[in-house]
N, C-alpha and C positions, 0 to 999 in steps of 0.2 A: 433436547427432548425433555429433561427433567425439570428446564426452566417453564415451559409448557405447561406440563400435569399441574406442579406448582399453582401456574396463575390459576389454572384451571380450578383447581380444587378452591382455592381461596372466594374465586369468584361464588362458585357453588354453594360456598358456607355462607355469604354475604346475602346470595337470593335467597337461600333458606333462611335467614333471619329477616329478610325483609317480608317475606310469603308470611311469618309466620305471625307477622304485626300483622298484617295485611288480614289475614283471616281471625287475628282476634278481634282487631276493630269490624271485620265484615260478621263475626257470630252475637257481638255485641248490637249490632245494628238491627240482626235480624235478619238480614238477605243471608238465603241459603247458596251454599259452598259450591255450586253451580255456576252461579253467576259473575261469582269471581274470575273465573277464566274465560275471561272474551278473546284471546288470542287461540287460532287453531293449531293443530298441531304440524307439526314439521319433518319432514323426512329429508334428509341428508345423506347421499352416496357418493362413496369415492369412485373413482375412475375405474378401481379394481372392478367393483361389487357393477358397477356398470358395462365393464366389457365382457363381465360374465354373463350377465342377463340377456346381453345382445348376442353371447355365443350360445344359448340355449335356447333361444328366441331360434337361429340360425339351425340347430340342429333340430327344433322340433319342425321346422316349415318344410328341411329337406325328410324327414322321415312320412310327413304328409306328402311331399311329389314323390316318394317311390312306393308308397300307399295305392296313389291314385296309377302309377305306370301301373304296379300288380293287378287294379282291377282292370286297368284298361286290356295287357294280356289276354285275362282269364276272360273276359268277354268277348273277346277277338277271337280265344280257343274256342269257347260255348260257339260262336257264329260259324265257327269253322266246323266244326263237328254236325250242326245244325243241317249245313249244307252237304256235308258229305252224307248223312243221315239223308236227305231227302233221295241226292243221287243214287244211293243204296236201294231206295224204296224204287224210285223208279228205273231201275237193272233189274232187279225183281220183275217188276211190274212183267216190262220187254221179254226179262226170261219166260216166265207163266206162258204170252201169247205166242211166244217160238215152239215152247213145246207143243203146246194145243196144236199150231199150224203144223206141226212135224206129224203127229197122230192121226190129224185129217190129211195128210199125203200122204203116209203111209198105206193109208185103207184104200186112197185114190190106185196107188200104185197094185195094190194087189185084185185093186178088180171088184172090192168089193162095193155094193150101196152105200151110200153116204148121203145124209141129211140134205137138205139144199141149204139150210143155214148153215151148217158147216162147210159148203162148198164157198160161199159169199161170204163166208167168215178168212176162209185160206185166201181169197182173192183180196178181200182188203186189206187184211193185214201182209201178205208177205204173196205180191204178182208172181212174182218169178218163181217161187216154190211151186204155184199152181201151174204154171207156165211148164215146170218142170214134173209136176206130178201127173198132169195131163199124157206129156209125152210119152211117159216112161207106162204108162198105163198097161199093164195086159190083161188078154183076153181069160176072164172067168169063165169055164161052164157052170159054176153054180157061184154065183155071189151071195155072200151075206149081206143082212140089212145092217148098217151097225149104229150104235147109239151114237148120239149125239155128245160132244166131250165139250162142249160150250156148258156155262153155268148160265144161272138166270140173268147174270149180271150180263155178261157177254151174247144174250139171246136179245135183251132188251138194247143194247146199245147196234146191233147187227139187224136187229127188225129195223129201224130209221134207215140204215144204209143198205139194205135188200129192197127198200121201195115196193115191200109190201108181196116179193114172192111168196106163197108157202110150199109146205112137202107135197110132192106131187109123186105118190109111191107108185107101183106097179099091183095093181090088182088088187090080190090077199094080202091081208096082214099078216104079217111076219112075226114070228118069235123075238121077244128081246132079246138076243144074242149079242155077246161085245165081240168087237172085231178080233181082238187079241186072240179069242178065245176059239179053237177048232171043232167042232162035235158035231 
């Protein structure tokens, strides 16, 4: 090893003395210190410095694929959620038209007046309920008229599917009275 450094160093004092001819005959000439160095530079690595580079080459690629699994996850979550959110909205939805239908059978059942879009409203969305609010129906001597529990949304979509019925009440016009309501 020390035979080495040795040549080494020997060498290095030999370039340094030839460089330094070398650049008084090139200052003397007039060609600038530039031009003297036509050879590029050089980079040299041992095996070490090389199988370090390829194990951080290595750790940096795998920290990029479990980068790319974590978004892939969390977007897999967001779709999931997405989806559950929508089924959410439409359970809602389903809940809203069961009650309405529940409220127009309930007035069927007690006897009272009911809308004709509320009646074509119970029929389409939920037969059987009507089927069954029919049946169970008793006899009023004094029925209420009662309001309609459909919103505009649900008038507009039950005008297309009523084919154009409208209310066809009994006589006098009745007091807005809500069914729920006794007096």
């Amino acid at each position: 090893m020390e035979l080495r450094t040795m040549r080494e160093m020997r060498r290095n004092q030999r370039l340094d003395k030839a460089m330094a001819k070398q650049e008084k005959t090139m200052t003397d000439a007039g060609q600038p210190q530039q031009a003297r160095r036509q050879g590029g530079d050089k980079l040299t690595l041992s095996q070490q410095a090389l199988s370090y580079l390829g194990e951080q080459s290595r750790l940096a690629w795998e920290r990029d694929q479990q980068r790319d699994q974590r978004r892939d996850r969390a977007s897999d979550s967001l779709s999931a959620l997405d989806t559950a959110k929508s089924q959410l909205d439409s359970m809602a939805e389903k809940l809203k038209v069961m009650r309405k239908c529940q409220k127009i059978a309930a007035s069927v059942m007690r006897g009272d007046r009911v809308p004709q879009e509320d009646l074509a409203y119970l029929m389409n969305n939920d037969p059987e309920g009507y089927k069954l609010a029919m049946a169970m129906r008793r006899e009023n001597p004094d029925p209420e008229d009662c309001e309609s529990v459909l919103d505009e949304e649900d008038r507009r979509g039950n005008t297309q599917a009523a084919s154009g019925e409208s209310r066809s009440g009994g006589g006098e016009p009745s007091a807005t009275a809500d069914c729920g309501e006794s007096g």
